[in-house]
N, C-alpha and C positions, 0 to 999 in steps of 0.2 A: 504494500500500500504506500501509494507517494508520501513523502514526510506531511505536506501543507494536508492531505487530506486526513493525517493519522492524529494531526493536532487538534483539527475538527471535534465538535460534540459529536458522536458516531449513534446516530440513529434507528430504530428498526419500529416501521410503522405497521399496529395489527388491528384491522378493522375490516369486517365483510360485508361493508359497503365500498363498490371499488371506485364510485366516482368523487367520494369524499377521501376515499384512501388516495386516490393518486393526485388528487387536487393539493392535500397536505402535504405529500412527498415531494409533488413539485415546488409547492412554495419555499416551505424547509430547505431543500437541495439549493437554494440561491442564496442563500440565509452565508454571508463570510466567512462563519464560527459551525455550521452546523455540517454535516454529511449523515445521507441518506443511504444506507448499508444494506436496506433491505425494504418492501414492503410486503406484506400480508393478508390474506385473505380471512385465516384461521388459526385456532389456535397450535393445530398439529404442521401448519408450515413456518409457523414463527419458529417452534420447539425444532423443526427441522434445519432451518435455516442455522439457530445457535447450534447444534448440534453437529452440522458439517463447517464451525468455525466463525461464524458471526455473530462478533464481540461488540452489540450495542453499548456506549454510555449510559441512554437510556430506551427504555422501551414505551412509545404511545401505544394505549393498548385501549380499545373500546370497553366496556364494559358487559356488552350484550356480546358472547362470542355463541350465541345460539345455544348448542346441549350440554358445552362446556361450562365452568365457572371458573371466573379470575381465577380462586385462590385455586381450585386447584393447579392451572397454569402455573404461578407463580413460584408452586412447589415443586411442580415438571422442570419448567425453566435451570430451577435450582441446581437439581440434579443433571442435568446437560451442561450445567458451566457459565449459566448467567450468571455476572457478579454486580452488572449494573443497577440503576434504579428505574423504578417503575413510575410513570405519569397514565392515570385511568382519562381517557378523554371522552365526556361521556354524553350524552341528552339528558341525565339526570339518575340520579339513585338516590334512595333512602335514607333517612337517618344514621339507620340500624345498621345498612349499607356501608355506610358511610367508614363507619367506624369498625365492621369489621376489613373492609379493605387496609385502612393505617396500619389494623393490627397485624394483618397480614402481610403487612410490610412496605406495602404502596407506600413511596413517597408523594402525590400527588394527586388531586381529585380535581379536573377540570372541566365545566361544561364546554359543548359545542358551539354553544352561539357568541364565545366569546370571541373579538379580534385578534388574527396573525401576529399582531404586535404582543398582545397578552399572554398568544401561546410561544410564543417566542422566549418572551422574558420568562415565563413557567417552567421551561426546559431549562434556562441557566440554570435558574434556583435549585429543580432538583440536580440536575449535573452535578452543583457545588455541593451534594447532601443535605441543601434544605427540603422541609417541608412543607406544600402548599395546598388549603386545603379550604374553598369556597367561599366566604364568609357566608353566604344563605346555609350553610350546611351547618354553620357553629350552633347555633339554638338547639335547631332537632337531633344534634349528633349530642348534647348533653343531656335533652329531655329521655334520650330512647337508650341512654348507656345506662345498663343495668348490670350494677357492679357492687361488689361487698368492701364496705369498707375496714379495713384494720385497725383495730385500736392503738396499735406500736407505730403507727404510720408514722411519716417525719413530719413535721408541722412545716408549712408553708407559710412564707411570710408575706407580709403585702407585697415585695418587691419581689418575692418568686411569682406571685400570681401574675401581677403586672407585666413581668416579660412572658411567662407562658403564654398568654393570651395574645400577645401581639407575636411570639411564635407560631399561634395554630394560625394566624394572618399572613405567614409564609416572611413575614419580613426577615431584612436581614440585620445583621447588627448596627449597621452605621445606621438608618432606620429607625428600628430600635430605640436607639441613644437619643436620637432627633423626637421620636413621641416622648420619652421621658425627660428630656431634659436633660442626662447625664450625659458621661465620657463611654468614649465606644469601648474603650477599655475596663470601665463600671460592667458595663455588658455582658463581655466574653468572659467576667469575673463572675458575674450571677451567675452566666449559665455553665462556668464552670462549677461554679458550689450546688448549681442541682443537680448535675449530673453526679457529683459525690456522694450529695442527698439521700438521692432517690436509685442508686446503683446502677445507672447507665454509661454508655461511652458515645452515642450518638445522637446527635436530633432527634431523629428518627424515632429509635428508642426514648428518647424526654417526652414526644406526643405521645406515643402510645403509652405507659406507664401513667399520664398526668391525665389522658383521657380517661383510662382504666379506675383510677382509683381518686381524683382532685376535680370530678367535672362539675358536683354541684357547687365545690367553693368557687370555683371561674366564669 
């Protein structure tokens, strides 16, 4: 693969609609930062594709893949050698939805009707291992998470709660810093103490965990 294309965000689009699939392939494909590695019709040609060696950064992946479901995908994938992150590009899911995709690992939950420009910048974010995830979805992803709380659990403090919340908003730190008022450095300091917290190593891991067990404090 030429150097400038392997610098690229490397691509693989799965959705079995093919005039939306190749509509996004082509736009993405022009995109200076991004390459398009593969597109897909299903979930056994994406699995095929990773499988004879294509290594997306991240994977657009529909949510409806017909008799398939995501998670199971996601576990397939696994086992074939995907290590990249997932963005669900969708018409819409569920609360319940919602939040079992995060747990499942999906870094991202995007609708379809939003603009190129939106899903542009939703790809960086997960690329970089952020998380991004609706804001129409925050409400019902905590009215419909049905979870037990621990009584040992670590206590969150206002300013835990304050960044998580603008983490499920997919922001990034400098972001961040700018809604609160502090140093970006304050930031990468909080969410380093949750991650110690709450016994995580990744974003990723901080939503799901803070979804699981902190949704009705937030």
């Amino acid at each position: 693969m030429p150097e400038a294309v392997s610098q690229r965000i490397q691509l693989l689009v799965v959705d079995d609609h093919a005039m939306f699939r190749d509509a996004i392939a082509e736009k993405l494909g022009k995109e200076p930062d991004m390459a398009v590695v593969g597109s897909c019709g299903s979930a056994a040609e994406a699995l095929q594709a990773i499988g004879e060696g294509a290594q997306p950064a991240v994977i657009l992946l529909d949510f409806d893949l017909g008799s398939g479901r995501v998670i199971d995908f996601l576990q397939d994938a696994r086992k074939v050698g995907f290590s990249g992150q997932v963005l669900v590009v969708t018409a819409g899911v569920s609360g319940r939805e919602a939040v079992e995709l995060i747990q499942a690992g999906v870094h991202g939950i995007l609708h379809k009707h939003n603009t190129q420009e939106t899903l542009c910048a939703v790809i960086r974010q997960v690329a970089a291992g952020e998380v991004f995830l609706e804001k129409s979805y925050l409400g019902s992803v905590f009215h419909d998470l049905d979870q037990t709380r621990l009584s040992d659990e670590p206590h969150l403090t206002d300013r835990d709660k304050a960044v998580l919340r603008l983490l499920f908003q997919g922001l990034a730190n400098k972001e961040i810093a700018s809604r609160l008022q502090v140093s970006e450095g304050a930031v990468k300091s909080a969410i380093s103490q949750l991650f110690q917290k709450l016994g995580v190593r990744t974003r990723a891991q901080l939503v799901k965990i803070a979804l699981e067990r902190y949704s009705d404090q937030l």
